[in-house]
C-alpha positions in Angstrom: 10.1 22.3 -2.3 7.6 23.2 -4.8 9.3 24.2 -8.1 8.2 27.5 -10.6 6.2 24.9 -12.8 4.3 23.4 -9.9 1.5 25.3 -7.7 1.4 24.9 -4.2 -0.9 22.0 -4.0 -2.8 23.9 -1.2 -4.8 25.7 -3.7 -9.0 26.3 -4.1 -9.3 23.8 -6.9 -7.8 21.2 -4.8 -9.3 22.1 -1.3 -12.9 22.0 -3.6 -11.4 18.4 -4.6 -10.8 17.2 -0.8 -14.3 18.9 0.0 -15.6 16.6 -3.1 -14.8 13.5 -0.9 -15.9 14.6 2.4 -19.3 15.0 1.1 -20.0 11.4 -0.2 -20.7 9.9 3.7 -23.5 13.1 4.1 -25.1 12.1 0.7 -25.2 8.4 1.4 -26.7 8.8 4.0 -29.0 11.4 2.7 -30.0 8.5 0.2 -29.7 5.4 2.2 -31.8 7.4 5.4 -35.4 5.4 5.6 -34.2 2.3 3.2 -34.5 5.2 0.4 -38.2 5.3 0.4 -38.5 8.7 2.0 -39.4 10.9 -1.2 -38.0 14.3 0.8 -34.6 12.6 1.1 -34.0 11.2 -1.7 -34.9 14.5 -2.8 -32.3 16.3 -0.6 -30.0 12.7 -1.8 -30.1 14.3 -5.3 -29.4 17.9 -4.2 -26.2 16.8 -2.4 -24.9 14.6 -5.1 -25.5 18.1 -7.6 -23.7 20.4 -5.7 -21.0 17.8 -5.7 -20.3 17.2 -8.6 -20.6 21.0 -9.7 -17.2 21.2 -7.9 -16.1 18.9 -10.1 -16.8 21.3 -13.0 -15.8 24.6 -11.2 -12.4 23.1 -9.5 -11.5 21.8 -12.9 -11.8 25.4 -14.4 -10.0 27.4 -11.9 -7.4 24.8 -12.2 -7.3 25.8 -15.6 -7.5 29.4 -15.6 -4.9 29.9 -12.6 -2.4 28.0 -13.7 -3.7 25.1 -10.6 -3.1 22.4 -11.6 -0.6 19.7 -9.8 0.0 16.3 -9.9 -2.0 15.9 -6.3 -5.1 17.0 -8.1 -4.7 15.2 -11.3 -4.7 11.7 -9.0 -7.0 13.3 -6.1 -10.0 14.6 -9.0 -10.8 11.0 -10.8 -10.5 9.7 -6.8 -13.4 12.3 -5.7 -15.3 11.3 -8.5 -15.0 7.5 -7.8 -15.8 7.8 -4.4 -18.9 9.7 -5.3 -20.3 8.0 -8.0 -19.2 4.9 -6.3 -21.1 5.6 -3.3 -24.5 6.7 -5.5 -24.1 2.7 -7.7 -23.6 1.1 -4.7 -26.8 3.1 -2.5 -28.9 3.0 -5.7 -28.6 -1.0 -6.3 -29.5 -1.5 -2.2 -32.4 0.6 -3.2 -33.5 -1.3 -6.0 -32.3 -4.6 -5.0 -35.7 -6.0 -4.6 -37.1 -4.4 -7.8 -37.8 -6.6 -11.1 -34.3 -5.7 -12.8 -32.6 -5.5 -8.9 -30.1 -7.9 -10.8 -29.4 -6.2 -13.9 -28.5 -2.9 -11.5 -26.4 -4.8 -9.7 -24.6 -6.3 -12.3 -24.1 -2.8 -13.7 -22.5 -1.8 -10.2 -20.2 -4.3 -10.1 -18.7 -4.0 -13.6 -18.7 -0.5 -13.2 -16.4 -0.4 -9.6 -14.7 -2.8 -11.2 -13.5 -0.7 -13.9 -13.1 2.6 -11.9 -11.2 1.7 -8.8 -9.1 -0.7 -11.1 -7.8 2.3 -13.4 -7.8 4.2 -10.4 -5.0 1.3 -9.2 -3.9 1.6 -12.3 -2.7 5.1 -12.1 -1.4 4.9 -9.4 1.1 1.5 -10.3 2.3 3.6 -13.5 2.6 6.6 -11.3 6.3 6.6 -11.5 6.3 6.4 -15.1 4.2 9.5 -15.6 0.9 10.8 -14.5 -2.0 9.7 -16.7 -4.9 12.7 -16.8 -8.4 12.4 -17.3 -9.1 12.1 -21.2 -11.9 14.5 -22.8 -13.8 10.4 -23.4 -13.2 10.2 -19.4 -15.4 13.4 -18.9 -18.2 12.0 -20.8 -18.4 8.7 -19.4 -18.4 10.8 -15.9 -21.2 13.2 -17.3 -23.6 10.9 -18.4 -22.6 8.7 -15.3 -23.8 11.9 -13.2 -27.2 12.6 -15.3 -28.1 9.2 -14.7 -27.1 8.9 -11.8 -29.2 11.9 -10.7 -32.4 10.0 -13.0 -32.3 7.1 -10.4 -32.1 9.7 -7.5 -35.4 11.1 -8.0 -37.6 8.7 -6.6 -39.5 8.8 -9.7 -40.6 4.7 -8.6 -42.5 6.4 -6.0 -44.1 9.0 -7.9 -45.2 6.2 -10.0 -47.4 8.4 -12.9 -46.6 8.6 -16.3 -44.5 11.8 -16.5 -42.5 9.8 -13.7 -42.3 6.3 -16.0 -41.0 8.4 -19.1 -38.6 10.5 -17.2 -37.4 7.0 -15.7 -37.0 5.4 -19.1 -34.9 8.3 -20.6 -32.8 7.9 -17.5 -32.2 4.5 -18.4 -31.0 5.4 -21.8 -28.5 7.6 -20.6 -27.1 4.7 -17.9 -26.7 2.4 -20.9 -25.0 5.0 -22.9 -22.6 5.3 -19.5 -22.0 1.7 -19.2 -20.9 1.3 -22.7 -18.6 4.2 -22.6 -17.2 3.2 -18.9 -16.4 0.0 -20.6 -14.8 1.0 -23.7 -12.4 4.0 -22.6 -11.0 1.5 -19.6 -9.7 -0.6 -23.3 -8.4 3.1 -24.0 -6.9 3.8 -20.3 -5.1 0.3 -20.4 -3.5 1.0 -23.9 -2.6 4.5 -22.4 -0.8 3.0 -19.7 1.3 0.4 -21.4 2.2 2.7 -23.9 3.8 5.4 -21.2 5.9 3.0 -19.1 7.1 1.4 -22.7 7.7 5.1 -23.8 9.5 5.9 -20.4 11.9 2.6 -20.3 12.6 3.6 -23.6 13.8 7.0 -22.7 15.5 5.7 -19.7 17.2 3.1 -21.1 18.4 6.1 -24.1 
């Protein structure tokens, strides 16, 4: 039975959440169609992955402003956001698997869906201690995760001119600024989580 202090969880910021997720198969494919050489789809690619994750931004806020939020969207948003970005490292490094730094993209993935499905796991183990929200370092690392993201969408390796090759280096500035910040708040996120099941034995055994 829901209680006074906890919205129905059948609400427009989660049914935006849920939406989230059900768009990641349409925009790999959208990427992955034609090995990801087609310029028009991986135009369309980075379309789909905008208008995704500007639910992200508008669910959030009418969570917010209506009094939306419940523990089913505090686990269900980072998820959606996962799965998403998830999907774009993983399509991206097939794309560029052949490609001088293939390797180093790779490398990036891996480390990357390492970290995010492991605090994901992680969330979900400390669940019955408490639920852990997204902290305001968690919604950096996911927005410059997304701009770069949306850099390596643009097939800006087939455009191949110089506007292209400058617009490409910036976006890898903007990756490496993601990868450091992925890294360092899942220190933060593990120190976060030890510290609320300590804090809640401590208040059950009181």
């Amino acid at each position: 039975m829901e209680t006074a202090h906890q919205p129905s969880r059948l609400n427009i910021a989660n049914v935006l959440t849920v939406l989230r997720i059900a768009g990641v198969p349409l925009f790999g494919w959208l990427l992955l169609t034609q090995d990801g050489q087609s310029v028009e789809f991986r135009v369309w690619s980075w379309v789909a992955f905008g208008a995704l994750m500007i639910t992200d931004k508008i669910d959030g806020d009418l969570a917010r402003k209506h009094n939306l939020v419940t523990n089913f969207g505090k686990l269900a948003d980072p998820i959606a956001d996962k799965a998403l970005t998830g999907m774009a490292f993983v399509g991206l490094a097939i794309i560029f698997t052949d490609t001088r730094f293939g390797w180093l993209f790779w490398t990036v993935t891996i480390i990357v869906l390492v970290r995010e499905w492991g605090i994901t796991l992680m969330r979900f183990v400390v669940k019955k201690y408490g639920v852990m929200p997204a902290g305001q370092n968690g919604k950096i690392k996911t927005t410059l995760q997304a701009v770069a993201i949306g850099g390596y969408l643009l097939p800006f390796e087939i455009w191949d001119n110089t506007i292209s090759d400058i617009l490409r280096w910036i976006t890898h500035g903007f990756m490496a600024a993601a990868f450091f910040i992925t890294v360092s708040t899942a220190v933060a996120y593990v120190r976060d989580a030890r510290k609320l099941r300590r804090d809640s034995k401590a208040a059950a055994a009181a």
